[in-house]
C-alpha positions as CSV (number, residue, x, y, z in Angstrom):
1,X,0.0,0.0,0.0
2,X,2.7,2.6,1.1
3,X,4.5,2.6,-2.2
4,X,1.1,2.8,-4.2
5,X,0.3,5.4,-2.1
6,X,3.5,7.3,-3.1
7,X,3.6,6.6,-6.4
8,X,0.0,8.1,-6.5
9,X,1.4,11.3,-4.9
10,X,4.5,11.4,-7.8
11,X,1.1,11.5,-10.5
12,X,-0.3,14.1,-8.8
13,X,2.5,16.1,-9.8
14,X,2.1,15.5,-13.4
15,X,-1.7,15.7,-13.8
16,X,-3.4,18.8,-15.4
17,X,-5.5,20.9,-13.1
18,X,-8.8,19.1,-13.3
19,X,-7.8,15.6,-13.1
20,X,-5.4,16.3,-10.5
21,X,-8.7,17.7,-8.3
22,X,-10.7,14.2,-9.5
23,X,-7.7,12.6,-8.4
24,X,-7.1,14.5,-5.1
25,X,-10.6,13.6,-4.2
26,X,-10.6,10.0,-4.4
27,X,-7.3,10.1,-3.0
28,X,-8.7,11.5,0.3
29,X,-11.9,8.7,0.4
30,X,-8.6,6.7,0.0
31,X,-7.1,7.5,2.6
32,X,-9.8,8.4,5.2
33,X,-10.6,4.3,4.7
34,X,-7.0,3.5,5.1
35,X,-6.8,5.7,8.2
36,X,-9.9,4.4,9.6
37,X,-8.6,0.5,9.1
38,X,-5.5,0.7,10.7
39,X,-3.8,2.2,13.4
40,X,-0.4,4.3,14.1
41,X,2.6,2.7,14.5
42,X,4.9,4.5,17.0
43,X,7.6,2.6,16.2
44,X,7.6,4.2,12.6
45,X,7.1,7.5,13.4
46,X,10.6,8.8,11.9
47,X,8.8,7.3,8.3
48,X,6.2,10.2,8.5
49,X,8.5,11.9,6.6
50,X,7.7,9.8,3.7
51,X,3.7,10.3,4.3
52,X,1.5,9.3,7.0
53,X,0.9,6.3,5.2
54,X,4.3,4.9,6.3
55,X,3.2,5.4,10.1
56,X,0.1,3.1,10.0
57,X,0.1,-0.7,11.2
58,X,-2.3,-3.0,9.8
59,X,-2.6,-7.3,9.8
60,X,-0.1,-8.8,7.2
């Protein structure tokens, strides 16, 4: 998920105006579920510099 998540970011960057904002928006639903399902990892907290994504602990 976290380097989805990044590489999803990295398109953002090259997306015209309008589909970046269709993009940004599914990107939040994204990752309000994401958030919701799992739960912060304190042990990865120096990772947030990556994106919060990286901080979050889930089942493997």
């Amino acid at each position: 998920m976290e380097d989805a998540r990044d590489d999803l970011d990295r398109a953002m960057l090259h997306l015209p105006p309008g589909a970046r904002r269709d993009l940004g928006r599914l990107i939040t639903r994204i990752d309000e579920e994401f958030a919701r399902r799992t739960l912060p990892e304190p042990n990865n907290i120096e990772l947030a510099m990556f994106g919060w994504w990286w901080t979050r602990m889930r089942e493997r």
